[in-house]
C-alpha positions as CSV (number, residue, x, y, z in Angstrom):
1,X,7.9,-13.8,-21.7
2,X,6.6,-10.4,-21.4
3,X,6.0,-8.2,-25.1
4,X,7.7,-5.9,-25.4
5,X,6.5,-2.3,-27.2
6,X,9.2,0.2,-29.4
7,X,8.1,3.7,-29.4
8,X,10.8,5.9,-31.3
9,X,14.0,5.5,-29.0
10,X,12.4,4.1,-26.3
11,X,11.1,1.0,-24.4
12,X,7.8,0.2,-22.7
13,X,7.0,-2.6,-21.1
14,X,2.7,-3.9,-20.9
15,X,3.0,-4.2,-17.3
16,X,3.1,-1.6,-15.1
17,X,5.0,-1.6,-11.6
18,X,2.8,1.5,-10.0
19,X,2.0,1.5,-6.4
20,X,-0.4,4.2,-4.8
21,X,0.8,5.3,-1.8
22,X,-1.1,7.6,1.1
23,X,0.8,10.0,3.4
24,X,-0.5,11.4,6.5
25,X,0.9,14.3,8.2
26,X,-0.7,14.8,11.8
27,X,-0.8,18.2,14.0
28,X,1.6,16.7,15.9
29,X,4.2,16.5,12.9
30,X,4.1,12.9,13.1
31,X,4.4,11.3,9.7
32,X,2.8,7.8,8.7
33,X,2.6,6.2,5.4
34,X,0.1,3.5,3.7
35,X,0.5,1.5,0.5
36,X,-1.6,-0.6,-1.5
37,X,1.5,-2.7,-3.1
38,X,1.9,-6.0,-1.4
39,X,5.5,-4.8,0.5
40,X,6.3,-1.9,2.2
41,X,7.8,0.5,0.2
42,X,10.4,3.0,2.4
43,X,10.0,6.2,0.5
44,X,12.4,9.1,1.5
45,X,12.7,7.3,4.9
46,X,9.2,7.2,5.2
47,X,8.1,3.2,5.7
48,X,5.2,2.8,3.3
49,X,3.2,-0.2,5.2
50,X,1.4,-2.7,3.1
51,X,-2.0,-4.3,3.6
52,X,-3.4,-1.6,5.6
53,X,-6.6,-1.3,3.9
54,X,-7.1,1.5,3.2
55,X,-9.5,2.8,-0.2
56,X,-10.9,5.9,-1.7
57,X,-13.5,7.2,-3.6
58,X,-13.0,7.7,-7.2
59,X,-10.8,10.5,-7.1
60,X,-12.1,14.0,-9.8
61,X,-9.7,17.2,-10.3
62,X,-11.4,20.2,-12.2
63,X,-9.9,23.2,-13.2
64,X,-12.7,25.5,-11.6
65,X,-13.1,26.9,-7.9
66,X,-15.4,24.3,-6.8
67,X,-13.7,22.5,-4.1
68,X,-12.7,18.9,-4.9
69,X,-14.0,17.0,-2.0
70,X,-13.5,13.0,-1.7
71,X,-14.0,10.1,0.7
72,X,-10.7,7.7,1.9
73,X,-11.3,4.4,4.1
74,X,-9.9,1.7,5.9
75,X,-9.2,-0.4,8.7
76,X,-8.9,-0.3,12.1
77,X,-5.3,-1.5,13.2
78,X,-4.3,-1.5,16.8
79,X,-0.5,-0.5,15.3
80,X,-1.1,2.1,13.3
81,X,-4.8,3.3,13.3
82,X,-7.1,3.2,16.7
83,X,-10.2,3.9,17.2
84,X,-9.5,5.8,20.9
85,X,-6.8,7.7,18.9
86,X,-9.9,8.7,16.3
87,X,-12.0,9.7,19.3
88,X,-9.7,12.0,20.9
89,X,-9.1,13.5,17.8
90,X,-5.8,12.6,17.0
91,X,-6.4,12.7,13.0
92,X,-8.7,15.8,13.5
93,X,-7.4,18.4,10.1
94,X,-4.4,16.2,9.3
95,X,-3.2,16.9,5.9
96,X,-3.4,14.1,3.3
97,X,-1.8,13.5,0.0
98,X,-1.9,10.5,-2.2
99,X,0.3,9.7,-5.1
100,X,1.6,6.9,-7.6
101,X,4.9,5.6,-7.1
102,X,7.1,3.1,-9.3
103,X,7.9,0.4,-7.0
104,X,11.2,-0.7,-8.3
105,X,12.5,2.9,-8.1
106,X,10.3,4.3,-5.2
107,X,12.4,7.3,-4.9
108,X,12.3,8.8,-7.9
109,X,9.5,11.5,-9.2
110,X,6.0,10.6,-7.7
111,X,2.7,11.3,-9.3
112,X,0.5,13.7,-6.6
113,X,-3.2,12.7,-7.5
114,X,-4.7,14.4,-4.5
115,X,-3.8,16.3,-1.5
116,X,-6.0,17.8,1.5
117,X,-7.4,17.9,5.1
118,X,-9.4,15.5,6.8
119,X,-12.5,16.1,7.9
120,X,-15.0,14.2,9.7
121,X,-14.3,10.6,10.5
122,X,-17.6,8.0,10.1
123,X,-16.7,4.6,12.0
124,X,-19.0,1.1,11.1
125,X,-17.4,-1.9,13.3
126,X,-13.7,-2.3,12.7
127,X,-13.8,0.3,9.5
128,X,-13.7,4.0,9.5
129,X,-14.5,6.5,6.5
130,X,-12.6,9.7,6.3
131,X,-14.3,13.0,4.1
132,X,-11.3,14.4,2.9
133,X,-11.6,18.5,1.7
134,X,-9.2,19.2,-1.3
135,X,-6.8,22.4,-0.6
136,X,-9.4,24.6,-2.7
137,X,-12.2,24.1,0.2
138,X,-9.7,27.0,1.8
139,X,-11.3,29.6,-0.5
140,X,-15.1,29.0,0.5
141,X,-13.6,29.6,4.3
142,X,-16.2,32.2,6.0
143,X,-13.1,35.0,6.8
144,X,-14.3,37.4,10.4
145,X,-17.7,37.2,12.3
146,X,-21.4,36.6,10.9
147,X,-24.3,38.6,12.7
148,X,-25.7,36.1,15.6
149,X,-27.9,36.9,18.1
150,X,-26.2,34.0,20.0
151,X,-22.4,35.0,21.2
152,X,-19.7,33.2,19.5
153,X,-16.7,34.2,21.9
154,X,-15.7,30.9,23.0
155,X,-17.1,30.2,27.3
156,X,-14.3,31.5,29.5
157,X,-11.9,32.5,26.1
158,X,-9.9,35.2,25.6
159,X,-12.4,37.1,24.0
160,X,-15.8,36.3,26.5
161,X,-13.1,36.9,29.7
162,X,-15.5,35.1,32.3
163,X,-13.4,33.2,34.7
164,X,-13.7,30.0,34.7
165,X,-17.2,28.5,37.2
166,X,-17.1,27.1,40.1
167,X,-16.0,22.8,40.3
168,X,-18.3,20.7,41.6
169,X,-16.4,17.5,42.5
170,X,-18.1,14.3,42.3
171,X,-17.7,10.7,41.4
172,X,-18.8,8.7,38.3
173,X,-20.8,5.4,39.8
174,X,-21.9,3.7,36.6
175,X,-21.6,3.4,33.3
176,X,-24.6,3.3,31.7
177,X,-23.8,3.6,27.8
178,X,-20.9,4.4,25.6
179,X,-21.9,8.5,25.9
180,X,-23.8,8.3,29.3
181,X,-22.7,8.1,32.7
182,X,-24.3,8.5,36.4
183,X,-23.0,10.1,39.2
184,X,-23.1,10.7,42.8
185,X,-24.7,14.2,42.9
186,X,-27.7,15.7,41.8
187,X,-27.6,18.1,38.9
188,X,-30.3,21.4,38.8
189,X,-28.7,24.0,36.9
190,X,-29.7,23.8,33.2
191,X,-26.6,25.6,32.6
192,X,-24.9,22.2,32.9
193,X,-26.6,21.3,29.2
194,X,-23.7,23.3,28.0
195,X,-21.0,22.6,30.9
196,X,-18.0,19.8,30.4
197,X,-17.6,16.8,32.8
198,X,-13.6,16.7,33.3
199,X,-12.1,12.8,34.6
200,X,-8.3,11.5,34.5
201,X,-7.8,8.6,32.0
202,X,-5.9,5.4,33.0
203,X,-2.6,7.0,31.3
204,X,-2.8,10.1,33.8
205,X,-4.3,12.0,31.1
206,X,-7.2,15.0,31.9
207,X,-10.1,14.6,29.3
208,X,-12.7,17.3,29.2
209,X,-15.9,15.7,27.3
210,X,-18.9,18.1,26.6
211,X,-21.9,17.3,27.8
212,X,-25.0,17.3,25.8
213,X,-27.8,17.1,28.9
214,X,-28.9,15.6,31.9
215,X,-31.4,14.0,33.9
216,X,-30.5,14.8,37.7
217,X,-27.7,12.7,38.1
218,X,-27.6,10.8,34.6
219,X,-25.0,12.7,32.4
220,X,-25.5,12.6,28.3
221,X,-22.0,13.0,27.1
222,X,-21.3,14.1,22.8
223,X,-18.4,11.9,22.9
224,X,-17.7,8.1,24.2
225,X,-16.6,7.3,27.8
226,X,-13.9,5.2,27.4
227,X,-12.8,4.7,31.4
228,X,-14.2,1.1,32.7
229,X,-12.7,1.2,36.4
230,X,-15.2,2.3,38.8
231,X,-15.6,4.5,40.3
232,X,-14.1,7.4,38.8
233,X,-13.6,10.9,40.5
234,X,-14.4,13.6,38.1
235,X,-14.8,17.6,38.0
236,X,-18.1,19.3,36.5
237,X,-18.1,22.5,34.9
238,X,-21.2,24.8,34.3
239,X,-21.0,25.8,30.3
240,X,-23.3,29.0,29.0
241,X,-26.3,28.5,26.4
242,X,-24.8,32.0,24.7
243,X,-27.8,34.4,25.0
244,X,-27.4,38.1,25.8
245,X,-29.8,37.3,29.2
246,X,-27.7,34.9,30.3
247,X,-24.6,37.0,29.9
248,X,-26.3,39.7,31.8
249,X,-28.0,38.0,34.4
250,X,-25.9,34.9,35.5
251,X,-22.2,36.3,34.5
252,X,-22.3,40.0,34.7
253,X,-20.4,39.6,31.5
254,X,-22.6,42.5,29.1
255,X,-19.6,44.1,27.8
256,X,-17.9,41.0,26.7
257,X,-20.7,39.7,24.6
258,X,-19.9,38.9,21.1
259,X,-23.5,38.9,19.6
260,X,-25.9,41.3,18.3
261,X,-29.0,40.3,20.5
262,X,-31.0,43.8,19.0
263,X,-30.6,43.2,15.1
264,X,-33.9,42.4,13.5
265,X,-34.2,39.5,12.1
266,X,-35.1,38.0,8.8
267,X,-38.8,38.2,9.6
268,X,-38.4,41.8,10.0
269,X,-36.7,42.0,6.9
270,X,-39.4,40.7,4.7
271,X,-42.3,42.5,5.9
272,X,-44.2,44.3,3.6
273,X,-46.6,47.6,3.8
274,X,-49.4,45.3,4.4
275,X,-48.1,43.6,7.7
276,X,-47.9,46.7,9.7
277,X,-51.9,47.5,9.5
């Protein structure tokens, strides 16, 4: 028999019937919905799936500007949650927001206990960890351009205007790790430390991945290489390193650059009367 407490006029009963419940709302507008109850809850038509495993850090609001900054978990479900859906940033900024829920009347008012953007995504065998930024991380956004002596007009954007380089077409013919690959055709431009190796997935889809160096014909990719079938024809790109001498001398592209390659820097900034003798 469960005890019962009287308070006043009204009735509370010791056990609670709260479930936490975890929305995500992707780019795409595609909704999906996690609870920790042991059903799923259907929540504003919104199914609420049970046992997915997910967790988060304990979970600190504060009334000052300092952004409130968490860490969310779980596991990786070939239904709901992939890990090639991770990769190709599927989840990249999706907006989060947890809450509590009464489980008997799931539609009524909800309790918000956090809400923001995901960040980057850590992955550890069949688990991933998600840094989550609270809505106040917005107001420690950098808003316009920094001084660089680097460019930061994105290669063959709207802004840098360079058309974009010339394809080499090639072949991958092995696979020799998750984020490197060899091809058929030797590479001597440094340029292509910067460029993007561009391949057709098994779904018919163009992937672009960056490439982080080379080794003649051994390509260092920053992202996995998820194609197995071999062998696979594939584009490369040239990228730029963003220096004001490579702007001027390889792309003719001077009066696009979005750096300031003459500011002094710090260096020259903290000399002192004594350094100039």
């Amino acid at each position: 028999m469960t005890k019962e407490i009287r308070s006043n006029k009204y009735i509370r009963n010791e056990i609670t019937t709260f479930a936490v419940c975890w929305k995500l709302k992707l780019k795409s507008k595609l909704e999906l919905g996690f609870t920790d109850f042991t059903r799923d809850l259907n929540i504003k038509d919104l199914i609420y799936k049970a046992q997915s495993g997910f967790s988060s850090s304990s979970i600190e609001s504060n009334n000052s500007i300092s952004a409130d900054n968490f860490e969310m978990g779980g596991f990786l479900d070939s239904d709901d949650i992939t890990k090639e859906d991770i990769l190709s940033g599927v989840y990249d900024n999706a907006y989060l927001e947890i809450f509590v829920v009464d489980y008997q009347i799931p539609n009524a008012t909800k309790i918000i206990l956090k809400s923001g953007y995901l960040g980057k995504i850590k992955m550890l065998d069949n688990q991933f960890v998600a840094e989550v930024s609270g809505i106040s991380s917005k107001l420690s956004n950098t808003i316009g351009n920094l001084y660089s002596p680097t460019c930061r007009a994105k290669f063959c954007g709207s802004e840098c205007k360079v058309k974009k380089p010339k394809i080499i077409e090639c072949n991958i013919v092995s696979i020799e790790s998750e984020t490197q690959v060899k091809i058929d055709y030797e590479i001597n431009n440094p340029l292509f430390n910067y460029g993007v190796l561009e391949v057709i997935d098994e779904s018919n889809r163009t992937l672009s991945l960056a490439i982080r160096g080379y080794n003649k014909n051994l390509l260092n990719l920053i992202s996995t290489f998820r194609i197995k079938t071999l062998p696979i024809a594939c584009k490369l790109y040239s990228g730029c390193d963003k220096t004001f001498s490579t702007c001027c001398d390889i792309y003719n592209n001077a009066i696009n650059f979005r750096g300031e390659p003459h500011v002094p820097g710090v260096d020259e900034m903290h000399k002192t009367a004594g350094t100039f003798r």
